[in-house]
Each structure stands twice: as C-alpha cells, then as structure tokens.
C-alpha positions, -999 to 999 in steps of 0.1 A, spaced: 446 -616 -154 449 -579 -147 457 -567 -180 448 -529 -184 423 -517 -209 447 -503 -232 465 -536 -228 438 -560 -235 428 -542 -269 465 -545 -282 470 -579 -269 485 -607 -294 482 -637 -269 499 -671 -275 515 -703 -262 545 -725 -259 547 -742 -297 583 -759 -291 600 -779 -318 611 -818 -318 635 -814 -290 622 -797 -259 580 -810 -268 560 -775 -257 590 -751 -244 598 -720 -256 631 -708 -274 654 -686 -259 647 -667 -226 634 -635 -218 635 -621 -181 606 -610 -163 620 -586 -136 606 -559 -115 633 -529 -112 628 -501 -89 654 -468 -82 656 -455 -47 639 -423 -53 637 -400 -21 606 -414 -8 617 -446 -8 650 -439 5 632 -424 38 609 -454 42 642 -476 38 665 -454 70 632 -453 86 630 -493 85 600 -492 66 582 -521 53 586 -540 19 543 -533 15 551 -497 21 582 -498 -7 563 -513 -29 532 -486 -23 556 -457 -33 572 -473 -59 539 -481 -76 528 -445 -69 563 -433 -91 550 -453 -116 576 -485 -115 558 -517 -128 557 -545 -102 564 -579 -115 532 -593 -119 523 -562 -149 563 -570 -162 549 -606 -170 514 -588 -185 536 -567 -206 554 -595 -219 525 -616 -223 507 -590 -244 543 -588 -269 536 -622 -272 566 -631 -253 555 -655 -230 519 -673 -223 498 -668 -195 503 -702 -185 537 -698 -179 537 -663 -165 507 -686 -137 537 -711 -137 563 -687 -125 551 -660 -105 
C-alpha cells in the first residue's frame, strides 16, 4: 500500500464496524486532503506555466504529503480502512 517503514511498525489497522443503521459505514467524517503552500519554487514553475507533475515534484521535495500518504496516515491512526481509502482515491 505504500506505507513507510516507520509507518507499518506503528500501524493499528481496522475496518468499517457500523451500527444498526447505516450496516458497515463509518461514524462521522474525517477529510483526507492534500494541502500544499506556494513556496518560491513553486511559485516560479506556476508564472512559468509549469506543469501539475512538476508542482507536485517540488512540493514532495519541501516535504508536503500528497494525498495518497494523507489517506496512509489516516489509515495507520486507525481512522479509516484501506478499503475505503482503495474506494476513494
């Protein structure tokens, strides 16, 4: 799934249990969300017309989390399943 080392060791995996109402769900809602600041670099590619691929190169390299490791983060809280993290992204 792409967890990272320190990650996997720490993990506390589980699934939807639900209740009589909504048969498997979850309760509540958490976001899953990828949030990046225009640092200078990226600010450049962006007046430059740069691509989304090259955004998302220098964000990574300023050490924002893309989406997919958001969900992995969540998952190993024990926020969400992997199923539904497959389900949604």
């Amino acid at each position: 799934m792409g967890f990272s080392e320190d990650q996997a060791a720490n993990a506390r995996l589980f699934g939807p249990v639900g209740c009589h109402q909504c048969q498997g769900g979850y309760q509540g809602r958490i976001g899953i969300y990828e949030i990046v600041a225009i640092t200078g670099d990226i600010s450049r590619v962006i007046m430059n017309g740069g691509n989304s691929i090259q955004i998302a190169e220098l964000a990574t390299k300023a050490g924002f989390n893309d989406l997919h490791s958001s969900a992995l983060e969540k998952a190993a809280q024990g926020q969400t399943s992997l199923a539904e993290i497959n389900r949604v992204i």
